[in-house]
N, C-alpha and C positions, 0 to 999 in steps of 0.2 A: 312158349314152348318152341323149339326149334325144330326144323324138320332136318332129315336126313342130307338130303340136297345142301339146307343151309352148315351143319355140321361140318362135312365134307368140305366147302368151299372155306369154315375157318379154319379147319387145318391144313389147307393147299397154303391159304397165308401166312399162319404160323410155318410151316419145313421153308417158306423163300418159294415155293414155286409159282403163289400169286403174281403176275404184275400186271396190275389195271392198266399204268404206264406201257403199254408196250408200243413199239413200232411199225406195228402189221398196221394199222392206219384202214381207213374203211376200203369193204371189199369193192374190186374193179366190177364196173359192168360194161353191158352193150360192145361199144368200139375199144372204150381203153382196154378192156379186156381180151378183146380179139386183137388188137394190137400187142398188148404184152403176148400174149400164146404164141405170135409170130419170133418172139426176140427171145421168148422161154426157148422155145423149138430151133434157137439160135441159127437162123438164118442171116446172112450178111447184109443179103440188100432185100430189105421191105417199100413198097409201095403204093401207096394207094391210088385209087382213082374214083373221081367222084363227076356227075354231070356238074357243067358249068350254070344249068341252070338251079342246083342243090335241089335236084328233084331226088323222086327216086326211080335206081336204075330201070330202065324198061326190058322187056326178054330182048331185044334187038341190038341195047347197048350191050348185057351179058355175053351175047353169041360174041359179040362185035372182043371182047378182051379176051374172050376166053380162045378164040379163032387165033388172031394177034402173037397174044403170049403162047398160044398151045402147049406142047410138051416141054417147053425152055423152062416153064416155070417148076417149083414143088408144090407149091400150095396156092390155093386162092380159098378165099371167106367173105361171104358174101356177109356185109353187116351194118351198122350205126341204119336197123331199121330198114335195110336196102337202100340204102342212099350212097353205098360205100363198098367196093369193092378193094381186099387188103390180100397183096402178094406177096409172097416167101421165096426167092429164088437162092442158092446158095453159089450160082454163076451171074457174073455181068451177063445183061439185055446187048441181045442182037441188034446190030447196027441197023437203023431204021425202024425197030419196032416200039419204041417207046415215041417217036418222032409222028407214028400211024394214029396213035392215042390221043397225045396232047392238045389235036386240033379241036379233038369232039369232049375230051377231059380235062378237067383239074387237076395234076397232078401231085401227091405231097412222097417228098422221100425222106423213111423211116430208116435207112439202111443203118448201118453201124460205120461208126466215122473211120474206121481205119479199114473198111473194104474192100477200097481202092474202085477206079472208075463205075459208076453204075453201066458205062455201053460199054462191051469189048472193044480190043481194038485187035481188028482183023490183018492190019496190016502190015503187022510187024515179020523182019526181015529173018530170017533163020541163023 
């Protein structure tokens, strides 16, 4: 005897709207997921930063990017567990402030390949 449920799902197969095959592919979690939200929400240049020693962040390291980046940035996500902090900016990083980071961080850049420089450049002539 067939239940309702299974009914339903033979006639989704019969009209073509079944496809077992499809593409959606397993759901993201943890970081891949807080990374793609950064690239959904189409931000240019993504970032992350992790300790060097792949610990997880301590409240000193948080204050310490979040100070840093301050209002330059649009988003931060704290994630992969706290071991990971992932940045959205839709402007190039102020000259020197990514440079304040990388001594105490690991840097990985997510940005989108035609964003152009991740550091401004301030010096350009008018």
């Amino acid at each position: 005897m067939n239940s309702a449920a299974e009914n339903n799902s033979e006639a989704a197969k019969d009209s073509g709207s079944y496809n077992p095959s499809s593409n959606s592919g397993p759901a993201l979690t943890g970081f891949k997921q807080d990374l793609e939200a950064m690239r959904t929400a189409d931000f240019k240049f993504i970032v992350v930063f992790r300790r060097k020693d792949g610990g997880k962040l301590q409240p000193e390291d948080k204050e310490a990017i979040g100070r840093i980046t301050g209002q330059q940035v649009n988003r931060r996500k704290l994630s992969d567990e706290g071991k990971a902090v992932i940045i959205g900016s839709n402007f190039p990083f102020l000259p020197g402030m990514l440079e304040q980071l990388t001594p105490r961080f690991k840097m990985e850049d997510h940005s989108k390949p035609d964003s152009g420089p991740l550091v401004a450049n301030t010096n350009q002539q008018p």
